[in-house]
C-alpha positions in Angstrom: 26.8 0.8 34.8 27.8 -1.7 32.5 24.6 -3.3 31.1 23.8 0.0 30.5 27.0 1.1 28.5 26.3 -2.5 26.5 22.8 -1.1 26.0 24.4 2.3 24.5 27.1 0.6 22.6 23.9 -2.3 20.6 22.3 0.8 20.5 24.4 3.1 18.9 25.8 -0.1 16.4 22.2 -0.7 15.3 21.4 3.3 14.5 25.2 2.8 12.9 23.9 -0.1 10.8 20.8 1.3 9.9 22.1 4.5 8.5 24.6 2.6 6.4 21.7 0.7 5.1 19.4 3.4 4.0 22.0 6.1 3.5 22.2 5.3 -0.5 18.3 5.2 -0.7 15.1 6.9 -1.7 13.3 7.6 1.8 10.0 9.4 2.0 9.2 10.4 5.6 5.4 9.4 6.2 3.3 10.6 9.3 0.0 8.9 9.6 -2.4 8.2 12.2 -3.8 4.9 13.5 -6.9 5.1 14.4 -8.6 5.6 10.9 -10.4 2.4 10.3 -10.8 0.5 7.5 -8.2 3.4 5.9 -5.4 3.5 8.6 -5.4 1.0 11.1 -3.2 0.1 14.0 -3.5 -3.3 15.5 -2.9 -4.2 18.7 0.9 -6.2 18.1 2.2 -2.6 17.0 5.2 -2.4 19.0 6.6 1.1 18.0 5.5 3.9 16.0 8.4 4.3 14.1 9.2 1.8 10.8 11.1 1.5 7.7 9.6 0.0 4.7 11.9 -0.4 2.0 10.2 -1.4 -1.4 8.3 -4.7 -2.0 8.1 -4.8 2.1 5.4 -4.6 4.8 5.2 -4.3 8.4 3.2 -5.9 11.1 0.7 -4.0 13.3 -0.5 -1.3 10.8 -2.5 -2.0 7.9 -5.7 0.4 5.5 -6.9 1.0 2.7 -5.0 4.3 2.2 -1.6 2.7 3.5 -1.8 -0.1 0.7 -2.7 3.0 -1.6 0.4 5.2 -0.2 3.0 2.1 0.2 2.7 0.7 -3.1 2.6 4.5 -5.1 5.7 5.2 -3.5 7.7 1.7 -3.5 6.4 1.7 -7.5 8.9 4.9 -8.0 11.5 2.7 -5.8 11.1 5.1 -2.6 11.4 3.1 1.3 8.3 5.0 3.6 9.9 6.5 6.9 6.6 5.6 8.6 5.5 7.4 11.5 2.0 6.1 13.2 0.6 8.3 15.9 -2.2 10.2 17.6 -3.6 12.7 14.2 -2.4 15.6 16.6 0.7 14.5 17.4 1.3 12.9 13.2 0.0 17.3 12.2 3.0 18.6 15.1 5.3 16.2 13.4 4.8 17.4 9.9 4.2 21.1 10.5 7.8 21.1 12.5 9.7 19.2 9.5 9.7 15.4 10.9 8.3 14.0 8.1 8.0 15.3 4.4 4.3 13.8 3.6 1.6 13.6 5.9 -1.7 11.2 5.2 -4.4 11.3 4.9 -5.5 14.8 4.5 -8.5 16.6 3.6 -8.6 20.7 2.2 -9.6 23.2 3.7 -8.9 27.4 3.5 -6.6 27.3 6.1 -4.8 24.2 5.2 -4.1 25.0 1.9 -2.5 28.2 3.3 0.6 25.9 4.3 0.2 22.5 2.4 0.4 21.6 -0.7 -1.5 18.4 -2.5 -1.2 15.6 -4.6 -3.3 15.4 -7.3 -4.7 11.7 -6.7 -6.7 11.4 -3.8 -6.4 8.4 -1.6 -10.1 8.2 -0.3 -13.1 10.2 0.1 -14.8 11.3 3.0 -18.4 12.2 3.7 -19.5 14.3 6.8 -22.3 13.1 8.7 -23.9 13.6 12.0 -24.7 10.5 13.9 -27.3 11.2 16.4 -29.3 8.4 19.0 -31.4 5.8 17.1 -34.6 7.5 19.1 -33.7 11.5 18.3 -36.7 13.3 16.5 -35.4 16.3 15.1 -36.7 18.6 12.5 -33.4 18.8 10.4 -33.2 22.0 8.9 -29.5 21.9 7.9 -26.3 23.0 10.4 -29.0 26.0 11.3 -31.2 23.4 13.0 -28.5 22.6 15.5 -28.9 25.6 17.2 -28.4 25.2 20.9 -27.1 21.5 20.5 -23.8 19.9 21.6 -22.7 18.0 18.6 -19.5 15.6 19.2 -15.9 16.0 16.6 -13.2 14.0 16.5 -9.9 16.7 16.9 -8.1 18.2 15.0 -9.9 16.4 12.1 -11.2 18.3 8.7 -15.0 18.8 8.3 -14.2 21.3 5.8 -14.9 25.3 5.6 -19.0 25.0 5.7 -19.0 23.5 9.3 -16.0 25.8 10.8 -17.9 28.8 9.8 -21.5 27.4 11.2 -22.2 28.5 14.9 -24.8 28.5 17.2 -24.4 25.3 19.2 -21.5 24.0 20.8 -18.9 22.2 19.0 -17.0 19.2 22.2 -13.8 17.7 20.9 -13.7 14.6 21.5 -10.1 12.2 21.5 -11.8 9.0 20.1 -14.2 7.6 18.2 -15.3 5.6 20.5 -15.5 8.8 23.4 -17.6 10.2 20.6 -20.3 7.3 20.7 -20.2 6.4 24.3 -20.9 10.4 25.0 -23.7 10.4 22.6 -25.4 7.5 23.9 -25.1 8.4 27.3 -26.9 11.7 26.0 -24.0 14.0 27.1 -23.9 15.4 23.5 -27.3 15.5 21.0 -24.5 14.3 18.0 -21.3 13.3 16.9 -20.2 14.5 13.3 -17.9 11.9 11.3 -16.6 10.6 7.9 -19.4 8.3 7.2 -17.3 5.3 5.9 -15.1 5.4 8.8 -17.3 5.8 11.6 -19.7 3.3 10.0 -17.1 1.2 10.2 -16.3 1.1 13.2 -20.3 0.8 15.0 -20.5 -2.1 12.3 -17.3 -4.0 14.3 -19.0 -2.9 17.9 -21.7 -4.5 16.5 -23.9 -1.4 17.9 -25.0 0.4 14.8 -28.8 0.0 15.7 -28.4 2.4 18.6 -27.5 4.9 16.3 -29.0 7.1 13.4 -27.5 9.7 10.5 -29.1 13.0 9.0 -28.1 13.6 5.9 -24.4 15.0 4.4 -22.9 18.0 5.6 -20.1 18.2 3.4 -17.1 16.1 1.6 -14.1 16.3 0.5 -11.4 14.2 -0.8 -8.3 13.5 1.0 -4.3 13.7 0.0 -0.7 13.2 0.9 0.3 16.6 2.1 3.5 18.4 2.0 4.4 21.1 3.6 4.7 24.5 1.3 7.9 25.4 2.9 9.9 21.9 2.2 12.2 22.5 -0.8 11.3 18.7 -1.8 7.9 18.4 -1.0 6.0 19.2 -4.4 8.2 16.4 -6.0 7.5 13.7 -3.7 3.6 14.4 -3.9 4.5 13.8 -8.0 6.4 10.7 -7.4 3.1 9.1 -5.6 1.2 10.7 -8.3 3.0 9.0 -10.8 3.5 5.9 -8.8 -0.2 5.6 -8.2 -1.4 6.0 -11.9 1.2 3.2 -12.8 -1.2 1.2 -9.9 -4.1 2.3 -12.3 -2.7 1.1 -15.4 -1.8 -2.1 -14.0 -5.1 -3.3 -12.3 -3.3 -3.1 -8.9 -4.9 -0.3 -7.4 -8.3 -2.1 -8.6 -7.3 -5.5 -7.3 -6.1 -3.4 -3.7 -10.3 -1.6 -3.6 -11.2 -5.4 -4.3 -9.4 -6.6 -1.4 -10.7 -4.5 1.0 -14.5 -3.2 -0.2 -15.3 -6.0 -2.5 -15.4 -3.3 -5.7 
């Protein structure tokens, strides 16, 4: 019964501590995902899921392309990130229930843009691509040629309004990109749609990209920080990283960041 009431009491002194040292800042409440390589990615000496990044600062175990993007927009206007890395379903049940103003990084679609509003600066692209086994031979023909084909999706991810509205062949969530690729090589699906970059990627590090194959582009879209329509704040945080991230324009920064991780 003690240790545990000395566990409550450091417990309850370090919330104490924390909230008197953030109480008098600028926080933006961030929920990402962490399995969005080379844009969002979490390493395995990420110990929590929950951080804050006060400006100027960084954190171990969670790195991308689209977090250097995010950070440095928002620590330009002064702002510390609320970061909150986890699974992209649990990061959308976060935002939609008001646990974090800005959720990243987000693609459009009809329904989205129903509820969420955008920035106006994108933090990446995305192109949609079906990945199918190095030794298919299929007649493509568009999304109409996959008639009575199981093709592979990562959940809950955006492949825009085109593919949502295309039947005719089953559509098998899948939790990981790597579930996605092991199913399609052991033939349990014909394909496995993906962003291009990011799934590329990914059989580049696994080193396995010859057992695999892509037809051409189904769609694309650029993606966003998000806010929710219904937060009172949200439309002038998604201006402060629009501002913050043109100031990374006009100072070479955001071209030295592209450098660093593509080599542009």
């Amino acid at each position: 019964m003690l240790s545990f009431k000395v566990f409550f009491i450091g417990s309850l002194f370090v919330f104490l501590i924390n909230a008197v040292c953030y109480s008098g800042e600028k926080i933006v409440r961030v929920a990402t995902l962490g399995d969005y390589a080379p844009f969002c990615i979490k390493t395995g000496d990420l110990k929590m899921s929950k951080f804050m990044v006060p400006p100027g600062r960084d954190i171990s175990g969670f790195k991308g392309y689209c977090w250097d993007v995010l950070r440095e927009s928002y620590h330009e206007m002064g702002y510390t990130i609320q970061l909150t890395v986890t699974p992209w379903a649990r990061a959308m049940v976060n935002f939609k229930s008001g646990k974090a103003d800005i959720l990243f990084p987000t693609g459009k679609n009809s329904e989205r843009l129903k509820i969420f509003n955008y920035s106006q600066e994108p933090t990446n692209e995305a192109n949609f691509v079906i990945y199918v086994r190095a030794d298919t031979v299929l007649d493509w023909k568009g999304l109409d040629g996959l008639k009575g084909l199981a093709i592979g999706v990562k959940r809950d991810f955006n492949y825009g309004d085109r593919w949502k509205q295309a039947a005719g062949f089953e559509k098998y969530s899948v939790t990981e990109i790597s579930q996605g690729f092991k199913m399609l090589d052991a033939r349990r699906i014909d394909g496995f749609l993906g962003y291009e970059y990011n799934w590329d990627y990914y059989l580049k590090q696994k080193k396995i990209s010859g057992l695999f194959k892509k037809l051409p582009s189904v769609g694309r879209s650029a993606e966003y920080p998000a806010a929710l329509k219904t937060n009172p704040k949200g439309q002038a945080l998604l201006d402060l990283f629009d501002t913050g991230k043109r100031r990374l324009i006009e100072t070479g920064r955001l071209a030295e960041i592209k450098q660093a991780w593509f080599g542009e």
